[in-house]
C-alpha positions, 0 to 999 in steps of 0.5 A: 182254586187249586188245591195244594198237597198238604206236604207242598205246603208244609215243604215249599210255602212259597209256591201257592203263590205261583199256582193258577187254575187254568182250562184247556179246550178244544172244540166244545170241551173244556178241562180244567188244571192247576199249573205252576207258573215257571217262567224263568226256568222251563223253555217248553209247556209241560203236562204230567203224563198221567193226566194224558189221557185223561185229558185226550179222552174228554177234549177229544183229541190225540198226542202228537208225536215230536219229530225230534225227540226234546230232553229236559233240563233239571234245576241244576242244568242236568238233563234228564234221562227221560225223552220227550216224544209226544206233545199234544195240541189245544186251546188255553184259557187263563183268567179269561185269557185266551191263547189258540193253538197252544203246545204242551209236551207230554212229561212227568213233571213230579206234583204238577199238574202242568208247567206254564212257561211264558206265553 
């Protein structure tokens, strides 16, 4: 189960209900996620840039870096003044749903581990 920061529950009751434990794999290895599922408004798969490395180091895999920089647009249509330039590469598994190749862009996405948008 993912586990929900207490001050997300008591601010945003709501988004348990779009919470899901995901896994990401590569080769023989697997690391497992909580991701917050967005489909409406995130164009683009994003993962926290602090779990980066983490992630890189056990799946055995490196960041990609973009060859066009890609900027995020908030909530509110505003763009945010950070610069996307790296992205990294792996396998996802969803309640034994298995997408190949999948593309996360590397971000600092507040108190998500990582943003689904649709598959």
């Amino acid at each position: 189960m993912c586990k929900l920061n207490e001050f997300l529950l008591e601010e945003n009751y709501f988004e348990k209900l779009f919470l899901i434990n995901i896994f990401l794999n590569s080769q023989n290895q697997s690391f497992s996620l909580c991701s917050l599922i967005d489909s409406d408004s995130v164009t683009h798969m994003l993962i926290h840039d602090n779990l980066v490395n983490r992630v890189c180091k056990k799946l055995e895999i490196q960041s990609i870096s973009l060859t066009k920089e890609k900027l995020i647009r908030d909530y509110d249509e505003k763009i945010f003044k950070k610069i996307i330039i790296h992205k990294i590469l792996f396998n996802l598994i969803i309640e034994s749903h298995k997408k190949l190749t999948v593309s996360m862009l590397i971000f600092n996405i507040d108190h998500h581990e990582v943003i689904l948008s649709k598959l």
